[in-house]
C-alpha positions in Angstrom: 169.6 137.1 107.0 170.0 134.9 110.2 170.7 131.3 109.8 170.8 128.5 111.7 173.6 127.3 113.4 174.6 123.3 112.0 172.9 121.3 114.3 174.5 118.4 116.4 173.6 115.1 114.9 172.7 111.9 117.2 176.2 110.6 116.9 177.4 113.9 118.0 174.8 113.7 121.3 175.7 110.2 122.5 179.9 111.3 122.8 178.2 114.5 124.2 176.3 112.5 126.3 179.6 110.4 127.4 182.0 112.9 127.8 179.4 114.8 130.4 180.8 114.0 134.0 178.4 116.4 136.1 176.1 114.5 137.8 171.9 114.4 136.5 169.7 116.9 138.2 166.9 115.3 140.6 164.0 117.0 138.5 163.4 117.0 134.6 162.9 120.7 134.9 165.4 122.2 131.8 168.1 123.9 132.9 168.3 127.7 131.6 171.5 129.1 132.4 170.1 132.3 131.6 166.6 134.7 129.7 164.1 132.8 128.8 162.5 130.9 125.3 159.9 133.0 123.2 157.9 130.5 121.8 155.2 130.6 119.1 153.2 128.2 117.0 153.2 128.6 113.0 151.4 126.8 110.2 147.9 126.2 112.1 146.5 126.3 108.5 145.1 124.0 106.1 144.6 123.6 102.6 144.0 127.5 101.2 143.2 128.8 105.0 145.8 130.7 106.1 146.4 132.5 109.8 147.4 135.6 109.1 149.7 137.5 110.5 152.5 134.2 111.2 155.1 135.3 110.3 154.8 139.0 111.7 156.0 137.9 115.1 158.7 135.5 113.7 161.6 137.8 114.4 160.8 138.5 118.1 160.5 134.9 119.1 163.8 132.3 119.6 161.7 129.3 119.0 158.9 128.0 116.2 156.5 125.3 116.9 155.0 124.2 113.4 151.5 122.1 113.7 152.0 118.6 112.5 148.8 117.9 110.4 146.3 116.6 113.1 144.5 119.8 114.7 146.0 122.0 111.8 148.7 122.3 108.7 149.4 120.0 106.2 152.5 118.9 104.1 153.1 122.4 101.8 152.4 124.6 105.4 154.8 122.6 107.0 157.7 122.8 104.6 156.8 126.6 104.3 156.6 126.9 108.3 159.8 125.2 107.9 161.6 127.5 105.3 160.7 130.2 107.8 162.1 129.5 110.8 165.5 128.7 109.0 165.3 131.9 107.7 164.5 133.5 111.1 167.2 131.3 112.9 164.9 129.7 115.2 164.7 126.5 117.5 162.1 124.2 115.7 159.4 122.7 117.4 156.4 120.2 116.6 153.0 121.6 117.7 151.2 118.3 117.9 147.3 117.5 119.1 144.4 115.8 118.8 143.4 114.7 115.2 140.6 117.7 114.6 140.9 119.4 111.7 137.2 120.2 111.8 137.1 121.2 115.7 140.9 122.9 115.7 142.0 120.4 118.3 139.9 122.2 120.6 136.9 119.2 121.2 137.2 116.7 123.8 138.6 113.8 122.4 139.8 110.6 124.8 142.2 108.4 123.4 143.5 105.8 124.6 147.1 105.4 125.7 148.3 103.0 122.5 146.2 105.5 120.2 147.7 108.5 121.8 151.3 107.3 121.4 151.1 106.5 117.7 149.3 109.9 117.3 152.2 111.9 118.5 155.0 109.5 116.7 153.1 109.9 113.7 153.3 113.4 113.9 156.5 114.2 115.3 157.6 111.5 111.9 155.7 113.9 109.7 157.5 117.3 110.6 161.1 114.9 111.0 161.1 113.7 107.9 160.3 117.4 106.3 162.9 118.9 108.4 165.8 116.7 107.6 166.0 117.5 104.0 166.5 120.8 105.2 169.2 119.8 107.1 167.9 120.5 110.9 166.1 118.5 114.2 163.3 119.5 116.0 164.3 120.9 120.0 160.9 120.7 121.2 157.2 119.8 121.3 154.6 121.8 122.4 151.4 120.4 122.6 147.9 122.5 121.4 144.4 122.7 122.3 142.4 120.0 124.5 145.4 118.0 124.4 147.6 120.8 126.1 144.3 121.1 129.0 144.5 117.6 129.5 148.4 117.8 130.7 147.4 120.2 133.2 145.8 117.1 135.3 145.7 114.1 133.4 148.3 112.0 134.7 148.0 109.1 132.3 147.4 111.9 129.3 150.7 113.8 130.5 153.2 110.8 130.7 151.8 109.2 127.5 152.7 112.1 125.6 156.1 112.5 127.3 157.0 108.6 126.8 156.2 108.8 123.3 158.4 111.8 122.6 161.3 109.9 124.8 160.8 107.0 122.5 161.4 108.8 119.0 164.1 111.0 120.8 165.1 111.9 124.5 167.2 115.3 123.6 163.8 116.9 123.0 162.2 119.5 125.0 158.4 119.1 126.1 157.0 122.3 126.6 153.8 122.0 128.3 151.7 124.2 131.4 153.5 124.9 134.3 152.6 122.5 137.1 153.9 119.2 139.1 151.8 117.3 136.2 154.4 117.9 133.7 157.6 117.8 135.9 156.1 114.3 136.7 155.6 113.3 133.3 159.2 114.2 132.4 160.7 112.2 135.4 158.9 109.1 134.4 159.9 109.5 130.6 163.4 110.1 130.9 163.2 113.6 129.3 163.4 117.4 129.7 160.5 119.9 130.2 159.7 123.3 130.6 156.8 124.8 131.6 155.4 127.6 130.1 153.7 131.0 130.6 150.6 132.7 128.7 151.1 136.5 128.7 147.6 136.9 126.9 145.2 134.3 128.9 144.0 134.6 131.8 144.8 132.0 135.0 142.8 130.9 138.6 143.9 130.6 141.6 145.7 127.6 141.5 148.2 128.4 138.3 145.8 127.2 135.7 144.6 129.1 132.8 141.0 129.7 132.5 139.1 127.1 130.0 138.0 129.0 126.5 135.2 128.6 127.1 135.3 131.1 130.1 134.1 134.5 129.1 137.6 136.1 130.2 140.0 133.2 129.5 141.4 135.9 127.4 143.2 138.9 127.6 141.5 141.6 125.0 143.5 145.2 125.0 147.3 145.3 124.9 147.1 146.8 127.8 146.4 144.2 129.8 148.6 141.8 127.8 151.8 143.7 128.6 150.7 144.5 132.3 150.3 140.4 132.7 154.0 139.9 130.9 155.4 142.6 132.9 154.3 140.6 135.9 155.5 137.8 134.5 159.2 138.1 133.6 159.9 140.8 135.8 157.8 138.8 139.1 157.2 135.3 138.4 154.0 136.1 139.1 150.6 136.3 137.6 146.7 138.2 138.9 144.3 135.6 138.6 140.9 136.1 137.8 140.1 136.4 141.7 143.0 138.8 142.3 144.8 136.3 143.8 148.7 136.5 143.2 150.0 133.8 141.6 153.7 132.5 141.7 154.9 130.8 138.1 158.2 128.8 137.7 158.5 128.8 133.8 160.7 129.0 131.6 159.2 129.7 128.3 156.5 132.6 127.4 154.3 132.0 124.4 152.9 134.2 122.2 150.9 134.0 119.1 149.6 135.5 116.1 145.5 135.8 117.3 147.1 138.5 120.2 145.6 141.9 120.3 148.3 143.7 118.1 150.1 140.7 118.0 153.4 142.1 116.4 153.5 145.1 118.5 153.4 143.2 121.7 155.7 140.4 120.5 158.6 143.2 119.8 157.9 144.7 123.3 157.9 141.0 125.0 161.6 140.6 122.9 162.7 144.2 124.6 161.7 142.9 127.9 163.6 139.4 127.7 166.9 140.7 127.4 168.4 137.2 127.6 166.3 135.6 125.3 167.5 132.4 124.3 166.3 129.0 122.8 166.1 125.8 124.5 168.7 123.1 124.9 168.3 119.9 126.4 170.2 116.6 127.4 168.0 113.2 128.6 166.9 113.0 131.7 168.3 109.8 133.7 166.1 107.5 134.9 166.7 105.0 138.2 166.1 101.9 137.0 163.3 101.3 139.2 161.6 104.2 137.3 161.3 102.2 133.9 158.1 100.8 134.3 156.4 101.6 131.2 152.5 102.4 131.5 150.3 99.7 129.3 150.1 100.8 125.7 146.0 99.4 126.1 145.6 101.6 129.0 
């Protein structure tokens, strides 16, 4: 059985934080020394509906994002989510989103930016306050659904999100689509990102992956799934639906339970990452001119 290792507390971070005498990096981009994060999302249930097929792919992935009880879970799938990935040994993270049980997070929904910052401190509260009497912090947050779309090229969407997660704690990781729109958000906020990869969805021409509503937003045959991954971690590199080559800077690949043969490809994705390893963060530093805070009305 793999366990966790103890966890720094914030006391811990802050003579971490004191004691570091290299100088901040220019870009919020995380710094992996080496490998990459294998990320998944767990708990997207709610009340007696299940996803099947969890916690099959929970011993090739280095980090868990457990949904938070707006587009899915509730309080028992969370602290179950969360008695897994201790058991696994994994980096937790909170899969937050729109509040959309009924429509899985997937429906447009605009809120506005006050609404949208209480959402996400309510949720990342929710999976906190679970987690600590298990004795660990969440690393990251990965946002889901139309909310996860939306940081692709909604600038006021994407910072929102990141300030919000800066103000309940700036060690965490946002993990979000690869693109200048997140890198921006963390520079604003103060805090780390990293941009991620889809090895089962399919992307255009400019880096961005195809809306679901697309006939072939996703990837059907394994096949396909593992030629798109071998591309990725080997190239950097995706096919887009064109045939256009497109270059990815990412360091996290996310896989997921509704994959063809999910299990089967999530072992082959862990052979392939040889260095797989979890995410780390410390805050980003601001310039003082960069703490203008957007209007929580906006």
């Amino acid at each position: 059985m793999r366990r966790t290792k103890p966890q720094r507390t914030r006391n811990y971070r802050e003579r971490d934080r004191d004691s570091h005498t290299s100088q901040p990096s220019k870009s919020a981009k995380i710094l992996v020394a080496r490998g990459l994060d294998i990320n998944t999302n767990i708990g997207e249930g709610f009340g007696p509906f299940r996803v099947e097929g969890e916690a099959d792919i929970l011993p090739f992935v280095t980090s868990a994002n457990i949904a938070c009880g707006a587009h899915a879970g509730d309080p028992s799938l969370m602290e179950a989510a969360l008695e897994e990935t201790r058991y696994y040994g994994l980096a937790l993270g909170a899969h937050i989103g729109y509040p959309d049980l009924a429509g899985y997070g997937r429906r447009e929904i605009h809120m506005s930016t006050s609404e949208l910052r209480a959402s996400v401190l309510y949720q990342l509260g929710a999976l906190s306050g679970l987690a600590k009497t298990l004795g660990f912090e969440i690393t990251q947050v990965r946002p889901h659904g139309f909310l996860y779309r939306q940081m692709s090229h909604d600038q006021r969407v994407s910072v929102a999100v990141a300030r919000a997660i800066s103000e309940f704690d700036r060690w965490l990781v946002l993990i979000g689509p690869a693109g200048n729109n997140l890198l921006s958000a963390g520079e604003k906020s103060g805090i780390r990102v990293a941009q991620e990869a889809w090895i089962d969805r399919a992307y255009d021409n400019q880096g961005n992956l195809l809306p679901h509503s697309h006939p072939k937003a996703v990837l059907k045959s394994q096949h396909e799934i593992i030629k798109q991954a071998v591309n990725l971690i080997n190239h950097k590199q995706v096919i887009a639906q064109d045939g256009t080559i497109v270059k990815l800077d990412f360091q996290s690949l996310h896989v997921h339970a509704a994959m063809t043969n999910a299990k089967t490809v999530a072992e082959q994705i862990r052979a392939m990452v040889v260095d797989a390893c979890a995410l780390t963060a410390e805050p980003f530093s601001l310039d003082k001119d960069d703490h203008r805070l957007l209007a929580y009305g906006e």
